[in-house]
N, C-alpha and C positions, 0 to 999 in steps of 0.2 A: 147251316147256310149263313153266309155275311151281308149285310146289306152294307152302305156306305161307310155307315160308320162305327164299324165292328173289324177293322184290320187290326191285325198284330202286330207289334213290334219288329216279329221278327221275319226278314225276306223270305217271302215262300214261291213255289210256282202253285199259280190257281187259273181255272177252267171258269166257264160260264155256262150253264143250262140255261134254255129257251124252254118257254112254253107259248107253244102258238094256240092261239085261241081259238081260229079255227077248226081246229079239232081238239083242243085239251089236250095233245099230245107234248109229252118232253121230252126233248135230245141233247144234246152235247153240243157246243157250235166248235164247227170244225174255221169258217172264214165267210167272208161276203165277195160274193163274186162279181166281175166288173158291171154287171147290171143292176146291182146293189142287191141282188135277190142272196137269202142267211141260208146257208149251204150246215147244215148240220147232221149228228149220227145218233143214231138211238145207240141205248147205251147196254144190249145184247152182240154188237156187231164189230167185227175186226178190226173195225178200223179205230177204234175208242183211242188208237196210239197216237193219233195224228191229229186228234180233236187242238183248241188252240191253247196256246199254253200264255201265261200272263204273270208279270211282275208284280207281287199281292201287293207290295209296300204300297203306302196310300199316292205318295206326288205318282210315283210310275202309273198307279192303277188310275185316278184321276184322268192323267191325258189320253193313256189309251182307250178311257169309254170311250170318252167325248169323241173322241177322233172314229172309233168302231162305228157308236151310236149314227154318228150323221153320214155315214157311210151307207144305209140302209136305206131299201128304196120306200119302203113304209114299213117305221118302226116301229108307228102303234098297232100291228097286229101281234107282235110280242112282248113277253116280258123275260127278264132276265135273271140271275142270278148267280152271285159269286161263291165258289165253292174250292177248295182243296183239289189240286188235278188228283189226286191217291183215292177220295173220298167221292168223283166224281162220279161214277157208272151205280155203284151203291148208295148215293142220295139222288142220282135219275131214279133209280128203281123205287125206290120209295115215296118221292114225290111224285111219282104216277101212279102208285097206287091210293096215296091221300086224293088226287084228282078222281079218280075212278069211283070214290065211296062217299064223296062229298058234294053239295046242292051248288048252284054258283053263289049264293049267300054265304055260306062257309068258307068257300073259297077266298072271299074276301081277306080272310084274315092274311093270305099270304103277302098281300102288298106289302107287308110288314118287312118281311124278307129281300122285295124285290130291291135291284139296285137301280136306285130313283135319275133319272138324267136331270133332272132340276136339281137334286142336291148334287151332285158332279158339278154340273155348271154353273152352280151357288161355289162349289169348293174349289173349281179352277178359275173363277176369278178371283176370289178371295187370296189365292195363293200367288197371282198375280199383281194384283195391289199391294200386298204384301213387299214384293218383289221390284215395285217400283224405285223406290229408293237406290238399292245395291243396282239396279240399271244405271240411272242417273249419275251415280258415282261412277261405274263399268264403264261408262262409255254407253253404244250403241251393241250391245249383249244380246240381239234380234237375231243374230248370225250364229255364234255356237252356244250360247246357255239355253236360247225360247224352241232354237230347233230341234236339241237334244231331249229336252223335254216333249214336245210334240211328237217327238219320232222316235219311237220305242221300238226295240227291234218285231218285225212282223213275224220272222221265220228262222228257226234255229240251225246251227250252222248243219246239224244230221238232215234236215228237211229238203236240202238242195237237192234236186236231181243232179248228181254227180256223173253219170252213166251220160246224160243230155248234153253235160258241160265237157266230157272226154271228146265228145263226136266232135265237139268246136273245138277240140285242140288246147282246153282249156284244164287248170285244177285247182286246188285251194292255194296252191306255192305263186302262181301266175297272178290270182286274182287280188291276193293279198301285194304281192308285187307292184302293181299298176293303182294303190289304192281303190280296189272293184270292192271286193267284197263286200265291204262296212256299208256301204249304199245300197248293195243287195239285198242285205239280210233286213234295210230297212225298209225295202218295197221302193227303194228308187230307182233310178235306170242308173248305168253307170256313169259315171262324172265324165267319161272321156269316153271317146271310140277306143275301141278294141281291136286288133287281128284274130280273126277267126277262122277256124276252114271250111269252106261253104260250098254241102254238094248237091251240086243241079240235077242229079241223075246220070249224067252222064262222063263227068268231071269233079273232081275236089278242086278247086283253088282258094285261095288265101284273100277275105275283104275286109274291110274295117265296117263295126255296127255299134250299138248302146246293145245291152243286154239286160232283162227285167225279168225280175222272178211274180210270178201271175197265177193267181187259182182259176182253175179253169172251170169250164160247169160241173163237171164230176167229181170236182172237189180236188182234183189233183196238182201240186203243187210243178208249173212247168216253167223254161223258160223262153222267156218272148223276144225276139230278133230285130232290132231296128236298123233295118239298113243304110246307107246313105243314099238318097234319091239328090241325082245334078240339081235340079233343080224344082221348083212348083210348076206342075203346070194350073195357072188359075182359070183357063179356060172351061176347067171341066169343075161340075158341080161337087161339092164336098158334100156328105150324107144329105144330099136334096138342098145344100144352099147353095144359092150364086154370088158369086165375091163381086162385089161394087169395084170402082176403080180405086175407092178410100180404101177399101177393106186390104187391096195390096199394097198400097201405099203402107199402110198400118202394121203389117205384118211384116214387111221388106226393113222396112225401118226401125221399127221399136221391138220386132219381136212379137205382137199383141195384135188381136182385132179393133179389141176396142168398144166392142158391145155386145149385147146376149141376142141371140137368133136362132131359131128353130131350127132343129136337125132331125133325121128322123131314124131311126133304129131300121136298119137295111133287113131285119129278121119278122122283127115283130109290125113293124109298122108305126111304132110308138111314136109320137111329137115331142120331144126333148128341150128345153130350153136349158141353150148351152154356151159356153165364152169359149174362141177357140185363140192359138198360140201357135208361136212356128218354132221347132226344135231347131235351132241354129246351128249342132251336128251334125244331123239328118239331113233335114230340109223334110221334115215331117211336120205334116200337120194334126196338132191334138188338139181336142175337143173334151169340155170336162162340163157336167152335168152339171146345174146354178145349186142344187139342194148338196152338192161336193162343195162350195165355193167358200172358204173360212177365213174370214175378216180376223188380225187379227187386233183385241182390244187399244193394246200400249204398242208402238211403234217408235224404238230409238227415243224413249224418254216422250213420248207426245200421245197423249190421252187421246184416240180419235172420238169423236162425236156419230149420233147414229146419223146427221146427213152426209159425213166423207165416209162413213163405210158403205151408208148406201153409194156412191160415188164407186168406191173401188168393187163395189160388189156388181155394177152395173157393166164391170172390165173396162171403165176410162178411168184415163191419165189422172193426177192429184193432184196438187204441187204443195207441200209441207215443210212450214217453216221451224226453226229452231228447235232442230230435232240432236241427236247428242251422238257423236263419235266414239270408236272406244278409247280414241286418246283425250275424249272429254272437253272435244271442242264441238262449238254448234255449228251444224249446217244446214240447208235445207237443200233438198232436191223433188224434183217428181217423182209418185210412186204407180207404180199399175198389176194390177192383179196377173201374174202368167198362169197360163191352166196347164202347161208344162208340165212345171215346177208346185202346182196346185198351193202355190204360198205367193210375197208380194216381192217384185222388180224396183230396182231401183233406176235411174235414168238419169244421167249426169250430163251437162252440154248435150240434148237431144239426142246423145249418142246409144246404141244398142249395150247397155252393160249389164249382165246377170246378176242378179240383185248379191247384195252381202250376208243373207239369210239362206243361201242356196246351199243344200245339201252337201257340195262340197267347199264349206268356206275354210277346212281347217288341213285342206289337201293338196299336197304339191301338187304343183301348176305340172302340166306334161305338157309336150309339144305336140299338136293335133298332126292326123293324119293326112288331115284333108285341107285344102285351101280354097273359099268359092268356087267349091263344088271340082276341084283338080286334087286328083291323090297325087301327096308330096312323095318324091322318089327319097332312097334311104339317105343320100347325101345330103340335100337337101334339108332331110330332119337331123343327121348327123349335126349341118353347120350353125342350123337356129339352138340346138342345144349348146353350142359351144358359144354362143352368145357371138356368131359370128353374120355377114350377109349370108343372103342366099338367094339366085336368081330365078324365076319363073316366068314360061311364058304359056300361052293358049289359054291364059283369060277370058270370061264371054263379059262382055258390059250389058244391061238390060234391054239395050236394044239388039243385043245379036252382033256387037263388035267385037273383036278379037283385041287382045293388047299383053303389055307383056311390063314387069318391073320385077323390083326388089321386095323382099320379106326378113326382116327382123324378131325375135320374139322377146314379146315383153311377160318378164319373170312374174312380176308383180300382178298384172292383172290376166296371166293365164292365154292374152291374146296374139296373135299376129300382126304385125304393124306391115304398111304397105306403102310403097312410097315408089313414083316413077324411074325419079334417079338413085342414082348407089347413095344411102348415104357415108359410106367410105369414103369416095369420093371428093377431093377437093376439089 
């Protein structure tokens, strides 16, 4: 067994064994499922094939404890340990049988082996400070060096339900097409809507969704469907909260609530303290647990302090100065926690902009499907891609008006521009 810091040289794939204390049993961890509850396999059972696989190297194996580790709805009921996926089913076996013949005094000795979340997160900031510098120089590096790092792939490209992904009309050639994939295989949703074929039962037709790869309670690796809903309704209570008239102002605007509020698990009952965000794709509302909620240390060259991370940890606004570009000029902007994107938003002229750390900062821009809440016809998408006008009309404005203009798409930052008059137009 390795503990932290006992890796090799050389790249391996390595497995993690759990020992739950509750019973002294050991298994394999197959993933944590969305209620943070460690889904694992005794290591006699068929499924040993599917258990999680992991980048031994140390920077790889560092971020994805961390990121595992707080993923866990209570982590001190286990401990862990890094092992050889080849070597894994035959050192479960054996370290349950040293369990099995040993007092809990003796058992002590194994902390020795376990692998420690304090030295992890002694070694991921270390490696961070480290790190500061070549930022500094970089530019603002928060976008594809610190995300790359944090986001190690979750699930390997055999792992997809492919069989799930035919029914939508979908395959590896389509998803790699559209830049999908790379954000799947890392537990994101995809960067952009999709067309998919979607059967009600009594009909196939064709709608645009985000699409998320998701362990589900049985441990089985599925895919999750985000639709596009016209619009929110905030009338109606989200898991037992009631939205303030700030709380839609906040959402409508910046994307963000803005603060932590209880919510309650519609299954168990549970009382949750959680930050919620609005999918600007969708028009979904997500909701992310505060013990998910990862500040992170160095931001664009700017050390935060523990009272602006308590700040961004509380899901309100920031505003941080002299922070570094990657063309290595200072800027400052306001920042705010999205539970979307479960990382930090950037906000420029108070305007709604997806921060530069966003899982797809390094991904052709596509032209969206949909436009406040109207699916664009193919013309339409045809003319914005040609960097051409395009006109639309049957608009809703917030009070319920109807209206009607122009749409432009801008390359650069991935959006839709809107404008009453043509700007063609002299």
């Amino acid at each position: 067994m390795n503990n932290i810091g006992n890796h090799t040289a050389i790249s391996e794939v390595s497995t993690l064994l759990v020992l739950r204390h509750s019973n002294n049993s050991i298994g394999i961890v197959q993933a944590v499922n969305p209620s943070g509850n460690l889904i694992g396999v005794q290591p006699d059972q068929n499924k040993v094939d599917t258990v999680m696989r992991i980048d031994s190297s140390e920077s790889s194996f560092i971020d994805f404890y961390s990121d595992f580790y707080h993923q866990l709805k209570d982590p001190s009921e286990y401990s862990f340990f890094k092992v050889r996926e080849f070597e894994a089913q035959e050192t479960a076996r054996g370290l349950q049988t040293y369990i099995d013949c040993t007092s809990d005094v003796e058992r002590q000795d194994l902390k020795e082996f376990e692998v420690s979340i304090e030295a992890v997160e002694t070694a991921r900031n270390q490696k961070y400070t480290e790190r500061e510098s070549s930022v500094l120089k970089d530019g603002c590096n928060n976008g594809s060096t610190m995300i790359s790092n944090r986001s190690q792939y979750r699930y390997q490209i055999e792992d997809v339900p492919w069989g799930t992904m035919a029914e939508l009309g979908l395959d590896r050639g389509k998803l790699e097409e559209v830049g999908a994939l790379d954000a799947l295989l890392k537990g994101y949703k995809t960067p952009t809507l999709i067309p998919i074929l979607f059967n009600d039962g009594e009909a196939v037709s064709q709608i645009d969704a985000r699409l998320q790869l998701r362990i589900d309670d049985e441990g089985e690796l599925t895919v999750k469907v985000h639709r596009v809903c016209k619009k929110v309704d905030f009338r109606k209570k989200f898991k037992g909260h009631k939205f303030t008239k700030e709380d839609r102002v906040n959402l409508l605007n910046a994307g963000n609530m803005g603060r932590v509020v209880d919510l309650i698990d519609t299954l168990t009952g549970e009382v949750i303290p959680s930050l919620i965000s609005l999918d600007r794709l969708t028009n979904e509302l997500i909701s992310l647990r505060m013990e998910f909620v990862r500040i992170p240390d160095l931001l664009c060259g700017v050390r935060l302090d523990l009272e602006q991370k308590q700040v961004l940890r509380k899901g309100k606004p920031l505003f941080i100065e002299n922070m570094v570009s990657k063309k290595g000029k200072l800027f400052s902007a306001k920042v705010q926690f999205n539970a979307d994107r479960q990382w930090v938003d950037f906000m420029f002229e108070n305007k709604f902009r997806s921060s530069v750390v966003s899982e797809v900062h390094n991904s052709e821009k596509v032209v969206p499907s949909h436009f406040r809440g109207i699916k664009l016809r193919r013309w339409q998408m045809d003319k914005l891609k040609a960097g051409e006008t395009a006109y639309i009309k049957g608009l809703e404005s917030r009070k319920g008006k109807t209206y009607q203009g122009y749409m432009s798409f801008d390359k650069e930052t991935g959006r839709i521009e809107f404008s009453f008059k043509n700007p063609k137009k002299k």
